[in-house]
C-alpha positions as CSV (number, residue, x, y, z in Angstrom):
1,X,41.3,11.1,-24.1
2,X,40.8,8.3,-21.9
3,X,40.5,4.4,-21.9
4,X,37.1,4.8,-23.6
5,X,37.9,7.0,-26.3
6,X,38.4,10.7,-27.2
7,X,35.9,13.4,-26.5
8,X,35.4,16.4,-28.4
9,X,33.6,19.8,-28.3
10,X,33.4,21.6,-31.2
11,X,33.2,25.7,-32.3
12,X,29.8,24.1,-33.9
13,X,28.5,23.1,-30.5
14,X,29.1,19.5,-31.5
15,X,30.2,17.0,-28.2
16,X,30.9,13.8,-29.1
17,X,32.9,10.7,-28.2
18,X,34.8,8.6,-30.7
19,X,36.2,5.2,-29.4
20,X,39.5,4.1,-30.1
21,X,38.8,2.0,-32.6
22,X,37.5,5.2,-34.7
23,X,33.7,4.5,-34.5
24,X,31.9,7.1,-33.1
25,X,30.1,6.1,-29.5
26,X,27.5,9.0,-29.2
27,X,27.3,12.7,-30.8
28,X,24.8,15.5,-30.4
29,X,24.2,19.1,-30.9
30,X,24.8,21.5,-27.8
31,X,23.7,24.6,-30.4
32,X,20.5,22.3,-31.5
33,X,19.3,21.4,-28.3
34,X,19.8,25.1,-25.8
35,X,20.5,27.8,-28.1
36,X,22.8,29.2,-30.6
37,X,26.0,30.8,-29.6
38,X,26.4,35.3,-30.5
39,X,30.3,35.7,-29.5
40,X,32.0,37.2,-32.8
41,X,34.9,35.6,-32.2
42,X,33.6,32.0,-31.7
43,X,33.6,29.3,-28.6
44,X,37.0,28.5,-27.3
45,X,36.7,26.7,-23.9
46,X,37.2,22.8,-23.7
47,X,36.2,20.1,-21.8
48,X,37.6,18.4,-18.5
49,X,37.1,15.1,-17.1
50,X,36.6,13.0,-14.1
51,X,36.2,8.9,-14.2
52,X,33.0,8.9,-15.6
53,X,31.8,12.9,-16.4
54,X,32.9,15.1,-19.0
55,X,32.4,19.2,-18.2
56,X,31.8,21.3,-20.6
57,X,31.3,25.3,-20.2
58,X,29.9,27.6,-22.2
59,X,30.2,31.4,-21.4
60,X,28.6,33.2,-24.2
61,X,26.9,36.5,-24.4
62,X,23.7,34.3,-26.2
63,X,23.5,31.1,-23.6
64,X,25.6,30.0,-21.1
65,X,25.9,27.1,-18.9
66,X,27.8,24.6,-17.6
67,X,27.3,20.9,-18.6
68,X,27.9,17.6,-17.0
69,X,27.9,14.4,-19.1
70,X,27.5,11.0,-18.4
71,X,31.3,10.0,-20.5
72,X,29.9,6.1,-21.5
73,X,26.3,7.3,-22.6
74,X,26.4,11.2,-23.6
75,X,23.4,12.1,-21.7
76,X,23.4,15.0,-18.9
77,X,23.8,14.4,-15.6
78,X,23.2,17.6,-14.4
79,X,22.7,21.2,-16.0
80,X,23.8,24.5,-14.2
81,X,22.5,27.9,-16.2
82,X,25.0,30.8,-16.2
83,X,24.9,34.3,-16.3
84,X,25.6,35.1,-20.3
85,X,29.1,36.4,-20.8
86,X,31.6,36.5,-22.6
87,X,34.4,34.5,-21.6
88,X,36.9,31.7,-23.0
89,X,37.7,29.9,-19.8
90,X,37.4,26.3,-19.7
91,X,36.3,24.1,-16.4
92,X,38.9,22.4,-14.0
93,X,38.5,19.6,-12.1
94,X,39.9,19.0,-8.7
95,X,40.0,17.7,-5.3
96,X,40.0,19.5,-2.0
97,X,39.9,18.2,0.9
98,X,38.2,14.8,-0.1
99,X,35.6,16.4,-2.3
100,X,35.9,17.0,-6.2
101,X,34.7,20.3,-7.4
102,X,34.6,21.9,-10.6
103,X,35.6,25.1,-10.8
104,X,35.1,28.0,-13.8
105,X,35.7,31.6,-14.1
106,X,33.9,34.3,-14.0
């Protein structure tokens, strides 16, 4: 949640923001658009945030990745492949030493 809304990822591989007035800013289809996930026991991680990008991981033995999303628009910034794995860790964001990293497991 922040002053633009609440963003949500999904088991279903659905990200989407809703704004706080309920109406729903911008939605897509993670599983649609790079793959289908295989863990039995389903997708656990969830997202973390910075001013402006939402991070979303996804460590699965079928696709994995790590996503960086534009928060206002819903369109990647960047894309960073992963080994698949299986792994229910979800992204932090920090600050060291002046400069923000995200950081995952794994």
């Amino acid at each position: 949640v922040d002053g633009r809304g609440v963003y949500a990822f999904f088991e279903s591989g659905e990200l989407a923001r809703v704004g706080h007035d309920g109406r729903v800013a911008w939605q897509r289809s993670l599983v649609k658009e790079y793959g289908a996930y295989a863990n039995e026991f389903g997708i656990g991680h969830s997202p973390a945030q910075n001013d402006d990008t939402l991070f979303v991981l996804v460590d699965d033995p079928g696709v994995a990745y790590l996503l960086a999303v534009d928060k206002r628009t819903g369109r990647n910034r960047w894309k960073v492949e992963r080994e698949p794995r299986k792994s229910w860790t979800s992204p932090v964001v920090t600050r060291h030493r002046g400069r923000e990293m995200v950081l995952t497991s794994a």
